[in-house]
N, C-alpha and C positions, 0 to 999 in steps of 0.2 A: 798869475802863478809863475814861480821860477822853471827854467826850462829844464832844472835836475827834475823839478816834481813833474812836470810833463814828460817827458824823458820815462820816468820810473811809471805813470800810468799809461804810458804810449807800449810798453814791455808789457805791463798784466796785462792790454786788453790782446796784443797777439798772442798771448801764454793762453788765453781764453779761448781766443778762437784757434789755437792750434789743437787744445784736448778737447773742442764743445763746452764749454763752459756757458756759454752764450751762443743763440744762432749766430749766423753769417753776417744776416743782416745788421742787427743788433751793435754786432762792431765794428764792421764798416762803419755805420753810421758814429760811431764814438770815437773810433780814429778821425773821419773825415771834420768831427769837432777838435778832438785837442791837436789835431797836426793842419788845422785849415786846409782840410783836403791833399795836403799833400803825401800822409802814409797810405792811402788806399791804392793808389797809383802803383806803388812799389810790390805790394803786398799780389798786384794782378800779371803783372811782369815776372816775377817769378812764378804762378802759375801755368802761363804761356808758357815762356820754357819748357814746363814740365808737358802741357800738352802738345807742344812742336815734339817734344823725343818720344813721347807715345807714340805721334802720329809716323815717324820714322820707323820706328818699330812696329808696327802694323804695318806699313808697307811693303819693307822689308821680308817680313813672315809672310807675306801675302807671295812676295816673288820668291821666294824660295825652291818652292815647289815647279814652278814654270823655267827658272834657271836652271833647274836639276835635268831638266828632262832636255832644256837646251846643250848642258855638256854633255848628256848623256848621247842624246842621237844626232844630234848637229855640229859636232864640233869631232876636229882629227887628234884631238888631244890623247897622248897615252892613255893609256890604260890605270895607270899607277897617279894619274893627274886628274883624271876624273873621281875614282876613289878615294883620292884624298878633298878635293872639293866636295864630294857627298857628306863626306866625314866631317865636312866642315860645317854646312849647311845644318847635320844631322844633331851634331855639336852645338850651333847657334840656338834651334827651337827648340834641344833638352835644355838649354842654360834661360833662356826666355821662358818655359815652362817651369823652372822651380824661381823664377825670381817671382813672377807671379800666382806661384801657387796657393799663397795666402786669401789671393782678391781674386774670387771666382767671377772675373768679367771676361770681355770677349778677347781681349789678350792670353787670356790662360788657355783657353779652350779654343781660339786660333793655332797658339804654340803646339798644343799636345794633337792636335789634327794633321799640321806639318810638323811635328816630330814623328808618327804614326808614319805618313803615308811617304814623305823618306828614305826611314828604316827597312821600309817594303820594298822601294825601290833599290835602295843600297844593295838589298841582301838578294834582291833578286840578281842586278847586275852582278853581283859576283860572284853569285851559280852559273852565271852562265860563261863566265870569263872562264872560269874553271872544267867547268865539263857543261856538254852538251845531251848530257842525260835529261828526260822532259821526267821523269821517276823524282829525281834529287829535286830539280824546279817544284813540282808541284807540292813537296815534301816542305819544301823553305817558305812558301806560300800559306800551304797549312797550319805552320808553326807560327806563322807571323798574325795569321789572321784568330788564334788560337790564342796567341798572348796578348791578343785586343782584347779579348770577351776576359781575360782573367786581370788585366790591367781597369778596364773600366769596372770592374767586381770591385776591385781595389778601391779607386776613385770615386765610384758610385756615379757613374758619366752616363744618365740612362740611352743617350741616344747613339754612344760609342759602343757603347751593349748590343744595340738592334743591329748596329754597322756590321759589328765582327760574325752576328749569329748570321745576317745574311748572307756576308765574307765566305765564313764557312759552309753555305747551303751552296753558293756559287762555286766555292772552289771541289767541291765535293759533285756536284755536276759536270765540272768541267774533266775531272779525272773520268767518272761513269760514260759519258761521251764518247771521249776519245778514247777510253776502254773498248767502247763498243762500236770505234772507226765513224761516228759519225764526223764526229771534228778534227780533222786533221791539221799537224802544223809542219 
């Protein structure tokens, strides 16, 4: 065969296996004939890639949450330096939860758990930069754990559901508590 016609059947069978037109196998195997093994190689090398920047992004979302809490209580950084790194962090897992909100894997529902928990911390730090009212705190806490249960409503996230109603059973104890002087802060 001339190498235009291999050429031009080396293109359908990737055009195949990019929409399923054939298993996986199927064309592997028919690349690794008309390209004497040499298009399968190529074809795995750009999937690497693809799961090396997965795996960066998973990692990433994974630290987020434990960086957050390092500028928050460990570090002398303004005030106005740490709020902007929340906002950044808070920024990165909303932007990683709509890239993947198509493909309900565990990149989506990693992102949307640190964007959640966060938004809680962001918004707590900044009730409290603000006033030292425990009324306003417990109020921001309320609201936040209140727009979990009507976000996962949204999303249909059954177990982001359960988080917020218990969110809200907890935070709702902990106001009657210290209502009633048993917990003091």
């Amino acid at each position: 065969m001339s190498d235009r016609r291999i050429a031009t059947v080396v293109e359908e069978i990737h055009y195949w296996k990019e929409h399923n037109l054939l298993p996986d196998v199927y064309c592997d195997f028919l690349l690794a004939i008309y390209t004497n093994g040499e298009g399968v190689g190529e074809e795995n090398t750009g999937k690497n890639r693809i799961n090396i920047v997965k795996a960066i992004q998973l990692t990433l979302l994974s630290l987020l949450l434990p960086f957050a809490f390092l500028v928050i209580y460990f570090t002398e950084f303004p005030a106005s330096l740490q709020v902007s790194t929340l906002f950044l962090f808070v920024t990165y897992s909303y932007w990683m939860s709509r890239v993947y909100s198509q493909k309900l894997t565990i990149y989506y529902h990693l992102s949307i758990v640190t964007f959640l928990l966060l938004l809680l911390l962001m918004s707590i730090y900044i009730s409290t930069l603000f006033t030292a009212n425990q009324w306003f705190l417990q109020f921001v806490m309320i609201i936040n754990v209140i727009s979990w249960y009507f976000f996962s409503r949204r999303i249909d996230i059954k177990y982001l559901k359960i988080v917020s109603i218990f969110g809200i059973a907890f935070v709702i104890l902990y106001i009657v508590l210290q209502k009633i002087h048993i917990l003091s802060l």
